[in-house]
N, C-alpha and C positions, 0 to 999 in steps of 0.2 A: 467154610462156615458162614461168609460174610452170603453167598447166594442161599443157603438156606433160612437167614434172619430175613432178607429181599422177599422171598416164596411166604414166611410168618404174616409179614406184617403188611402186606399187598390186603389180605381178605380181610386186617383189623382196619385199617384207612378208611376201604369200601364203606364197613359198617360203620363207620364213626360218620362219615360222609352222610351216607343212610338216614342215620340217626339224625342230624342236622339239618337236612332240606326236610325229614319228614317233621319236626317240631315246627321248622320257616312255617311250612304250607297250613299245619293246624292253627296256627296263629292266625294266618291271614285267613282263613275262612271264619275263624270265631267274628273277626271284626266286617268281616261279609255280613253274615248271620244276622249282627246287631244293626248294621244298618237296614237288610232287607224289613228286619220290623219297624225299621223309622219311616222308611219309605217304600215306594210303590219296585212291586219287585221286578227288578232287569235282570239280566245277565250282570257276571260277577265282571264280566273284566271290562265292560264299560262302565260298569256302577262305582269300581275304582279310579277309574280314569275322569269319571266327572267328579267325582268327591273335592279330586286335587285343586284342578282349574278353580274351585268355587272357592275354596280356602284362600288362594292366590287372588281371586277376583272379589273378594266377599262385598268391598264396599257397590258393584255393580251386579251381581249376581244373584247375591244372596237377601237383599231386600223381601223378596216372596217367602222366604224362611221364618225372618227373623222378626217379625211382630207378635210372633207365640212367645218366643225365648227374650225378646228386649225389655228392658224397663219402660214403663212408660211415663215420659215426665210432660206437665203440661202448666204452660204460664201464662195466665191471664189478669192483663195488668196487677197490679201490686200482690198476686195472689201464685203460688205454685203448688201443685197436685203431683207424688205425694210431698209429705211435707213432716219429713223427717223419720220415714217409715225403714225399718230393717230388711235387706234382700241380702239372704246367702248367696253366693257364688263360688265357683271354683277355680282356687288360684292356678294361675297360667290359662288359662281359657279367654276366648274372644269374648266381652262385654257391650251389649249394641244399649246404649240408651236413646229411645227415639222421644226426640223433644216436640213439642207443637208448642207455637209460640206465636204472642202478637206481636214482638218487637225484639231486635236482636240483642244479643247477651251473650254471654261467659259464665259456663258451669268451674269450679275449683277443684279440682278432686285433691285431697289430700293427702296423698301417696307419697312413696317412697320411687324416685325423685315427684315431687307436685306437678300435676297439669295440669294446663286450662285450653277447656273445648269450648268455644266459640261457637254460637248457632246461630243461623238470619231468622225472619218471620218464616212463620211455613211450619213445615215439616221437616226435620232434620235427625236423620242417623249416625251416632257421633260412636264411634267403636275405642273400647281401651282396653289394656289386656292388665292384669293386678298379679304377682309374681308371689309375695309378700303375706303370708295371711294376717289377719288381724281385721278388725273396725278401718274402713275406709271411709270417713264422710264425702259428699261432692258437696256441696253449697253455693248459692249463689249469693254474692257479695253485694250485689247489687240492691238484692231484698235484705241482707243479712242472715238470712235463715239455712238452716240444713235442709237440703232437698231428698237426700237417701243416703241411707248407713251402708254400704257394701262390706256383710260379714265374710270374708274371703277365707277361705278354707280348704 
């Protein structure tokens, strides 16, 4: 008896198997799919394999990316642009705010734990990731003023 339950349940495995790499594989093509519309179309199996590196590399790589998707915050002497404007975001996601600046400073974000991003004169890409949803202000303390509302969501 115990060889004929062995011979049953060999071909239910198979299919259960079946069933499980073919869901794996429609998943990973949907998110093929969605990237090929973001960008220029490759082959899928280096188009994955760059995806990674860049996430991993972001603060060097991903600069050419990210001035579509960044905030842009910009401080000239006693004045900062925008200046106290609302930006949804999506919590757990990468957040680039690229600053330009004529003197260096410390942005405040008010999060859960608080941090402070530091920028020099220039041009600077300062990346934070928000977990938490709710109203995040950043401000700069130095002006006193709120610089951007991050409605995290």
């Amino acid at each position: 008896m115990s060889s004929t339950t062995a011979v049953r349940s060999r071909p239910l495995t198979a299919l259960a198997v079946s069933v499980v790499l073919a869901l794996s594989l429609s998943g990973c093509g949907e998110n093929e799919s969605d990237s090929d519309s973001a960008a220029a179309p490759e082959p899928s199996a280096s188009q994955s394999s760059e995806q990674e590196p860049s996430a991993t590399e972001s603060p060097t790589a991903a600069p050419a990316e990210e001035p579509d998707d960044a905030i842009q915050i910009t401080f000239e002497g006693n004045t900062v642009s925008p200046n106290g404007d609302r930006v949804r975001v999506s919590a757990g996601e990468k957040i680039t705010l690229a600053v330009t600046a004529d003197a260096p400073g410390e942005l405040h974000v008010h999060s859960t734990p608080e941090q402070v991003l530091a920028y020099n004169p220039g041009t600077s890409d300062l990346s934070l990731t928000l977990d938490v949803p709710g109203i995040v202000e950043v401000e700069s303390h130095e002006l006193g003023v709120v610089v951007v509302q991050l409605e995290v969501r």
